[in-house]
KOLGU-4560 file (N, C-alpha, C; in nm, 3 decimals, padded with zeros to 5 digits):
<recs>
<n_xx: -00.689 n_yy: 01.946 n_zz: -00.341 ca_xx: -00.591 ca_yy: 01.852 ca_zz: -00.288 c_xx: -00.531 c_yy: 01.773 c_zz: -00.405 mol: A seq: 1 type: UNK>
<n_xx: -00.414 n_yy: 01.763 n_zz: -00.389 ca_xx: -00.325 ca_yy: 01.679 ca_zz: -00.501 c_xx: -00.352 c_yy: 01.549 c_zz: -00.478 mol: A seq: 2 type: UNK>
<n_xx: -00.265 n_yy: 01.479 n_zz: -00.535 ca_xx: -00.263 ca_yy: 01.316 ca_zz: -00.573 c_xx: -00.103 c_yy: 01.287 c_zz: -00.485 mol: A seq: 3 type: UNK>
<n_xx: -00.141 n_yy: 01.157 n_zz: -00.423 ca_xx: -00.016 ca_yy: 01.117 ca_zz: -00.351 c_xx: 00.054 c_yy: 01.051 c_zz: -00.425 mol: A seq: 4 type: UNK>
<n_xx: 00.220 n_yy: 01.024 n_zz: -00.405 ca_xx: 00.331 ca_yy: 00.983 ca_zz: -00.458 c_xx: 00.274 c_yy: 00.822 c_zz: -00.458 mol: A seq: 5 type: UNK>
<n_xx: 00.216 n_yy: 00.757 n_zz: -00.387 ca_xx: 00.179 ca_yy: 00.596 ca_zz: -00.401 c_xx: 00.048 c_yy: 00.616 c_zz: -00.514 mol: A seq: 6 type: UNK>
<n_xx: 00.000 n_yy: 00.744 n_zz: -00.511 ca_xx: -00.139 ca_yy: 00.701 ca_zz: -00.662 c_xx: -00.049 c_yy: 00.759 c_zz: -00.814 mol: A seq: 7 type: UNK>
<n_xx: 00.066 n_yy: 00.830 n_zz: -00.797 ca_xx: 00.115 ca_yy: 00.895 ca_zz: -00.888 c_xx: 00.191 c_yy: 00.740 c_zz: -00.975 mol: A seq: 8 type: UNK>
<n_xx: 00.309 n_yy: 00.715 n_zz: -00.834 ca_xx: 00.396 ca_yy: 00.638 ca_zz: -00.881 c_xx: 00.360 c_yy: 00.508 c_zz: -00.999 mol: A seq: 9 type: UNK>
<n_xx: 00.221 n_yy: 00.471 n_zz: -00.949 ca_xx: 00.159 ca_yy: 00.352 ca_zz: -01.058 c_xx: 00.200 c_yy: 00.363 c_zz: -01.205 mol: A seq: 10 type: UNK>
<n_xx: 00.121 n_yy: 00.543 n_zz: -01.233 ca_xx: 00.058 ca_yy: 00.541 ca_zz: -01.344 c_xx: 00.203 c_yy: 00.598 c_zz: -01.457 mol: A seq: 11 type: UNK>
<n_xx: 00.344 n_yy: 00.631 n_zz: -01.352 ca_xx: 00.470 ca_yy: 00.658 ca_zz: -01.417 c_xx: 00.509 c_yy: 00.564 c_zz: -01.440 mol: A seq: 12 type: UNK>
<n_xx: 00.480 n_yy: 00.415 n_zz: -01.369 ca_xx: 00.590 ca_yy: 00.298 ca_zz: -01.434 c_xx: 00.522 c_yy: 00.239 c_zz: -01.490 mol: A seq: 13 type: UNK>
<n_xx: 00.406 n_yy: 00.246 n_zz: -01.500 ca_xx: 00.325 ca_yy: 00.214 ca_zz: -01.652 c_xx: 00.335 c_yy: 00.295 c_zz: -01.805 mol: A seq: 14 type: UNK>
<n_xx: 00.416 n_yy: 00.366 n_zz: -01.758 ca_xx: 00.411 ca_yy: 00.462 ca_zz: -01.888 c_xx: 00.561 c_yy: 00.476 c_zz: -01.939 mol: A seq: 15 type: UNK>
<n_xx: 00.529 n_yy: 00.406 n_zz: -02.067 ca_xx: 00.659 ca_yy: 00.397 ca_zz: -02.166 c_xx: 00.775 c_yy: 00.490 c_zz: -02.193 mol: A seq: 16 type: UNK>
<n_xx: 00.736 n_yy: 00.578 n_zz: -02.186 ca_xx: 00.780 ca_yy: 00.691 ca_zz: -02.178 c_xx: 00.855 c_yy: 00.765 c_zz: -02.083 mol: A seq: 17 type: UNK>
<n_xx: 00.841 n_yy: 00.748 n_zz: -01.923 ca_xx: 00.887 ca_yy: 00.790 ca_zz: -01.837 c_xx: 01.031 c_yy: 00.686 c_zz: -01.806 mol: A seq: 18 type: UNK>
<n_xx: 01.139 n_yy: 00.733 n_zz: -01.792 ca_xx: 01.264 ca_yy: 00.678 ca_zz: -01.786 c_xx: 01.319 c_yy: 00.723 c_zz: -01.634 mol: A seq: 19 type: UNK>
<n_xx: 01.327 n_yy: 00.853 n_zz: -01.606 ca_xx: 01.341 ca_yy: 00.856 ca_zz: -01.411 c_xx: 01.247 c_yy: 00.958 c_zz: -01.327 mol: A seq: 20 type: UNK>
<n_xx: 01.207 n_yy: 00.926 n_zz: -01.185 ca_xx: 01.120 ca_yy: 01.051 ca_zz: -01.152 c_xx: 01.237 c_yy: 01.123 c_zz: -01.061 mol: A seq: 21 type: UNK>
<n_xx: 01.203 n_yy: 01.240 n_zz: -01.037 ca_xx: 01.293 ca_yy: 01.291 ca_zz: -00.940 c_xx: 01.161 c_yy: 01.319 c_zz: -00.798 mol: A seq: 22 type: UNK>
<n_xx: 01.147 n_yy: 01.312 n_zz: -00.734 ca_xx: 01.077 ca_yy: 01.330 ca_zz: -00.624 c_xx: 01.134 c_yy: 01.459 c_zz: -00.537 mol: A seq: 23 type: UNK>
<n_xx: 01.056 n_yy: 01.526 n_zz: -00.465 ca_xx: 01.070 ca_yy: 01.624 ca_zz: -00.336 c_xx: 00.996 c_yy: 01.612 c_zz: -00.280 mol: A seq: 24 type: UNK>
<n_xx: 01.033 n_yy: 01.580 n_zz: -00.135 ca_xx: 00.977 ca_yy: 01.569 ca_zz: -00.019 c_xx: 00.946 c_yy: 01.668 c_zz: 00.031 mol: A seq: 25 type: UNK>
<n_xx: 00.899 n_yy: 01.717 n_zz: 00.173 ca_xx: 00.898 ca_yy: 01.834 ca_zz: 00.286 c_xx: 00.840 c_yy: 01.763 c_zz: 00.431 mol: A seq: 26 type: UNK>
<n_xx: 00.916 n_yy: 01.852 n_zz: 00.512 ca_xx: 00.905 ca_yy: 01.748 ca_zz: 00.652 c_xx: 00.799 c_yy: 01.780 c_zz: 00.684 mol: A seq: 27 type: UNK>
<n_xx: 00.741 n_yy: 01.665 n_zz: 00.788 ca_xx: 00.604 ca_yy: 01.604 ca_zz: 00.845 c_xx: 00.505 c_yy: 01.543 c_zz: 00.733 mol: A seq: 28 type: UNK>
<n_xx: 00.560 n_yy: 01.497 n_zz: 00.638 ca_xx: 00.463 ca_yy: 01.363 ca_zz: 00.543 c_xx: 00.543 c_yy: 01.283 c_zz: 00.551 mol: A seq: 29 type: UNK>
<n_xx: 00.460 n_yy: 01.156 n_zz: 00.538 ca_xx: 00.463 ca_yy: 01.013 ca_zz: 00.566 c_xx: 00.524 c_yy: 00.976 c_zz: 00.331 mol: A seq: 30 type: UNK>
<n_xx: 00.512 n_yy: 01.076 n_zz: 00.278 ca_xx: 00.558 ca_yy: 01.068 ca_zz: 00.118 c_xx: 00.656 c_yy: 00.956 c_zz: 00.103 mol: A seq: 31 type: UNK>
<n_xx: 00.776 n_yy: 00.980 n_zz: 00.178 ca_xx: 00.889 ca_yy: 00.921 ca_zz: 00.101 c_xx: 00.863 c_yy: 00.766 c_zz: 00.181 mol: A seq: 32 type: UNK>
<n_xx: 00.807 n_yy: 00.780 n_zz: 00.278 ca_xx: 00.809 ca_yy: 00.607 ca_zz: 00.345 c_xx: 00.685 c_yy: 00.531 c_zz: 00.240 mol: A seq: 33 type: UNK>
<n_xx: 00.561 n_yy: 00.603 n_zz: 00.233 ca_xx: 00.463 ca_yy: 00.548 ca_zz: 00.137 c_xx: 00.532 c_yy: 00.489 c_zz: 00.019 mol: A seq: 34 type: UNK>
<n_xx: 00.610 n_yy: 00.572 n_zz: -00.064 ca_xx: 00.682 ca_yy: 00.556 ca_zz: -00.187 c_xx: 00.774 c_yy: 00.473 c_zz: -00.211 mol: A seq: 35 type: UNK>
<n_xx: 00.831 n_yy: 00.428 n_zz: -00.083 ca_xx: 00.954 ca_yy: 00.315 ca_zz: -00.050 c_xx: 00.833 c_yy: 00.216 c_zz: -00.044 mol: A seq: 36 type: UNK>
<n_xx: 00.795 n_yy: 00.189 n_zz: 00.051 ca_xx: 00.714 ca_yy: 00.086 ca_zz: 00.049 c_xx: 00.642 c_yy: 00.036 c_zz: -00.045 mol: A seq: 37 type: UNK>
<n_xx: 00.590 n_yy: 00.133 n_zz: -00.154 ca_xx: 00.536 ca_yy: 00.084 ca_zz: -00.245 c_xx: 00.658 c_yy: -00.009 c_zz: -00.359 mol: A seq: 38 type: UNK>
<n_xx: 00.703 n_yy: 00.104 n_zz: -00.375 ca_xx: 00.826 ca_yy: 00.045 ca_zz: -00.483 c_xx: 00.942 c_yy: -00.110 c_zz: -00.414 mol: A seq: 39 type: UNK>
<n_xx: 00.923 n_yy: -00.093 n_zz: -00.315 ca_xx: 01.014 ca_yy: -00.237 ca_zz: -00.256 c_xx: 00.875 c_yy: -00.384 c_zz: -00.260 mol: A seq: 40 type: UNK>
<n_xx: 00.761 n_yy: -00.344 n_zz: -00.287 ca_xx: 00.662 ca_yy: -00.467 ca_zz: -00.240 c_xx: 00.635 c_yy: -00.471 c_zz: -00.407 mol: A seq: 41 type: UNK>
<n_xx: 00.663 n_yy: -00.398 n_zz: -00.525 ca_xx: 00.585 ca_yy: -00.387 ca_zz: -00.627 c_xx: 00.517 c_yy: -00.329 c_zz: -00.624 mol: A seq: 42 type: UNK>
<n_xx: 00.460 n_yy: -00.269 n_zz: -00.772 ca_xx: 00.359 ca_yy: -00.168 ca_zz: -00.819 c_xx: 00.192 c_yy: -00.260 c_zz: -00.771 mol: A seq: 43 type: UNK>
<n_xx: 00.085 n_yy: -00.213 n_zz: -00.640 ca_xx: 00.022 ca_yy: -00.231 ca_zz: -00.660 c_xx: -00.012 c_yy: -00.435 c_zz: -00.656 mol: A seq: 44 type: UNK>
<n_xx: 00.078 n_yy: -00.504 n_zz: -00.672 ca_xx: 00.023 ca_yy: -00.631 ca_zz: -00.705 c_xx: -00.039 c_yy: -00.685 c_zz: -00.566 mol: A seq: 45 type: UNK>
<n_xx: -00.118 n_yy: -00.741 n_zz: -00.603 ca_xx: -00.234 ca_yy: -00.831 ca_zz: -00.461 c_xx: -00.121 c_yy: -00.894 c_zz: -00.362 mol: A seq: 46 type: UNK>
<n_xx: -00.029 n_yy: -00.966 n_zz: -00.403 ca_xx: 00.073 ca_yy: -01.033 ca_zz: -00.306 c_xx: 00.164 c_yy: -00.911 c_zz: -00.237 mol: A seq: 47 type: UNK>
<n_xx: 00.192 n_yy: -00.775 n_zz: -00.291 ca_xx: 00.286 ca_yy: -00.692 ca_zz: -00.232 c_xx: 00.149 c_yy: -00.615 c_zz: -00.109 mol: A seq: 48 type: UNK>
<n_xx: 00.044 n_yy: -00.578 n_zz: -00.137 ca_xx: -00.025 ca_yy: -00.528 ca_zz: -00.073 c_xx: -00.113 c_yy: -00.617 c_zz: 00.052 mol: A seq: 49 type: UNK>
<n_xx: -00.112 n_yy: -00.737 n_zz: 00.028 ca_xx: -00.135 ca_yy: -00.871 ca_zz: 00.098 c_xx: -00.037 c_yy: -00.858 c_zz: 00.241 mol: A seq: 50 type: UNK>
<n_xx: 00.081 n_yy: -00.831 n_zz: 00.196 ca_xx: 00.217 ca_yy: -00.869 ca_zz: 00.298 c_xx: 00.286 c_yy: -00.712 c_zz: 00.338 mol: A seq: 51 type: UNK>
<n_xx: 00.200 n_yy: -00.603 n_zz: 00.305 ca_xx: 00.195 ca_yy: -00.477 ca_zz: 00.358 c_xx: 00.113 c_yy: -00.461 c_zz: 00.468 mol: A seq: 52 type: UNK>
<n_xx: -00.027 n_yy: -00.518 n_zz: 00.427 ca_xx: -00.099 ca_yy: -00.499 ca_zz: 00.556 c_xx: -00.112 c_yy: -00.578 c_zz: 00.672 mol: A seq: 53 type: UNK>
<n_xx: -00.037 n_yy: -00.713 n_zz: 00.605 ca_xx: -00.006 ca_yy: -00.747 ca_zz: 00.733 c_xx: 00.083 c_yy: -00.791 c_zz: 00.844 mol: A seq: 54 type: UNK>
<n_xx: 00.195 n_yy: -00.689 n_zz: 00.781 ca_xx: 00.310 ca_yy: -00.662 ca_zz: 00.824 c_xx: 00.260 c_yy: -00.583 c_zz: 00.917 mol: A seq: 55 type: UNK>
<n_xx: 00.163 n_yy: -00.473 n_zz: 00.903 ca_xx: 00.087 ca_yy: -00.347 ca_zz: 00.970 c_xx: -00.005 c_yy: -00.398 c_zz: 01.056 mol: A seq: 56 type: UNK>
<n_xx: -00.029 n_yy: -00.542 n_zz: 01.106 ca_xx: -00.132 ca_yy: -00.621 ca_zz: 01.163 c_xx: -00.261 c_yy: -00.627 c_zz: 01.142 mol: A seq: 57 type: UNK>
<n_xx: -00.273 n_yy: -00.631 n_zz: 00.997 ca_xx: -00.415 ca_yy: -00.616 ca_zz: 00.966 c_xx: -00.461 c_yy: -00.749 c_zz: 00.955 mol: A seq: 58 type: UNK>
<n_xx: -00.561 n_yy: -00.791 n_zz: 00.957 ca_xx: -00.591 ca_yy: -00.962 ca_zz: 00.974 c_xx: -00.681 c_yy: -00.976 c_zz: 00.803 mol: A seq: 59 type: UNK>
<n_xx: -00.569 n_yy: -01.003 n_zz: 00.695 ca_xx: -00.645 ca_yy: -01.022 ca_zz: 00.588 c_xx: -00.702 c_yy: -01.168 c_zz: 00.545 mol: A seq: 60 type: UNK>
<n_xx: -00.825 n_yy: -01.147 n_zz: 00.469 ca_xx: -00.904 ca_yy: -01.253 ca_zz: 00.460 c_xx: -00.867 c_yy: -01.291 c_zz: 00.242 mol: A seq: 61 type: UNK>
<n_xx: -00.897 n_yy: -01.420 n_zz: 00.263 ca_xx: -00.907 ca_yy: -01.482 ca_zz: 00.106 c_xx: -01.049 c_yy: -01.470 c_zz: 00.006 mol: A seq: 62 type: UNK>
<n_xx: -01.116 n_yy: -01.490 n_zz: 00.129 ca_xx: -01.239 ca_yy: -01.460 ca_zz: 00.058 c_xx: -01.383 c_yy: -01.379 c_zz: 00.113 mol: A seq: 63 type: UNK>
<n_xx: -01.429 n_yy: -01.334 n_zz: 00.038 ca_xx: -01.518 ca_yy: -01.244 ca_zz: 00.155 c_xx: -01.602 c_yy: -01.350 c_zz: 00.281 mol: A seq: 64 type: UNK>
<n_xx: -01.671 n_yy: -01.475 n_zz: 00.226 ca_xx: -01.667 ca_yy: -01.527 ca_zz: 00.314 c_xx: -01.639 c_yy: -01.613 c_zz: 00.433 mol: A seq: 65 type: UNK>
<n_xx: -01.473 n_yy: -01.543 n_zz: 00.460 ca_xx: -01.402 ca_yy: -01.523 ca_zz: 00.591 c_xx: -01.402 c_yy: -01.426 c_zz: 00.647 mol: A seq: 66 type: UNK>
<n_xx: -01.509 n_yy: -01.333 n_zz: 00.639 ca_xx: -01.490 ca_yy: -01.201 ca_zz: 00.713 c_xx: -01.541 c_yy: -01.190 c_zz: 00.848 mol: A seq: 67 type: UNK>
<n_xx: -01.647 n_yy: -01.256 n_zz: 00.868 ca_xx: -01.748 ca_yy: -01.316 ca_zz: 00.981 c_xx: -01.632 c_yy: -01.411 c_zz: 01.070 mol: A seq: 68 type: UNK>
<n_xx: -01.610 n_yy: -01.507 n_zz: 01.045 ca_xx: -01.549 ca_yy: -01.624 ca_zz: 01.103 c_xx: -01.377 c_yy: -01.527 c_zz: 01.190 mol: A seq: 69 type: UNK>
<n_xx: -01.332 n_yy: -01.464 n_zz: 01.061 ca_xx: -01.224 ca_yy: -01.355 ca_zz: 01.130 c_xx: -01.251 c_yy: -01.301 c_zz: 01.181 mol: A seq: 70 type: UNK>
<n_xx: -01.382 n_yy: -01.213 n_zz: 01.195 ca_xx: -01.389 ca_yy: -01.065 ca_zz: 01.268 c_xx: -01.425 c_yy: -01.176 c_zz: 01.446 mol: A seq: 71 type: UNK>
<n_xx: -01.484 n_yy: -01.296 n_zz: 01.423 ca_xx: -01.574 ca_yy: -01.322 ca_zz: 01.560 c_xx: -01.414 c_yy: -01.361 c_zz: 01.608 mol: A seq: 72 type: UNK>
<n_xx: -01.302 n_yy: -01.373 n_zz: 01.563 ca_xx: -01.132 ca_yy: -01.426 ca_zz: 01.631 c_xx: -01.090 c_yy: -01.307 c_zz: 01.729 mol: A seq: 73 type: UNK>
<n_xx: -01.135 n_yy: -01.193 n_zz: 01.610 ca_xx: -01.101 ca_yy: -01.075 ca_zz: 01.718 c_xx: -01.105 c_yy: -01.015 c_zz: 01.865 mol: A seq: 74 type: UNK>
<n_xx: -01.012 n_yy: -01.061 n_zz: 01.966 ca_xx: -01.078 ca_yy: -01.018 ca_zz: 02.063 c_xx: -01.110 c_yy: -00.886 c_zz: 02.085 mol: A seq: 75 type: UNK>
<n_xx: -01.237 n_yy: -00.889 n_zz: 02.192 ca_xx: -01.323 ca_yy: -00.788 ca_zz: 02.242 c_xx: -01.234 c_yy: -00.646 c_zz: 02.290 mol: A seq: 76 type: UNK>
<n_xx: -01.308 n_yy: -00.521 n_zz: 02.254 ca_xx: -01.257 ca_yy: -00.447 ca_zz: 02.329 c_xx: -01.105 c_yy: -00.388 c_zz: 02.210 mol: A seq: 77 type: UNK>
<n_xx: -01.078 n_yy: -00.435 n_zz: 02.142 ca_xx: -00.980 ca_yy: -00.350 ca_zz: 01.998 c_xx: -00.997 c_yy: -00.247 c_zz: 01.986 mol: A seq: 78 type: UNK>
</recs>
């Protein structure tokens, strides 16, 4: 199994060297939406991935110990 366009894309705009990618898609992958999303929130940074997941309704916590106090908010039955 290959490497996806969101683990690829990091390690190209870290690298001095790379000036444009050309990408190809094929229908039924989720590729080109992963790849937008990544590149519109930033490479990777805690605040772009923060406001990804919970755009996606994920209930993120600050510190691990808020994980207890969040998970008991959750109602029953999710």
């Amino acid at each position: 199994m290959g490497a996806t366009w969101s683990e690829l894309l990091p390690l190209f705009e870290r690298d001095p060297e790379t000036k444009m990618l050309a990408l190809f898609g094929e229908i039924g992958t989720s590729n080109e939406e992963d790849a937008a999303a990544l590149i519109s929130r930033g490479m990777g940074t805690a605040e772009g991935k923060i406001a990804a997941l919970r755009e996606a309704g994920v209930h993120v916590v600050e510190h691990l110990g808020d994980i207890g106090p969040a998970a008991r908010r959750i109602p029953e039955g999710l």
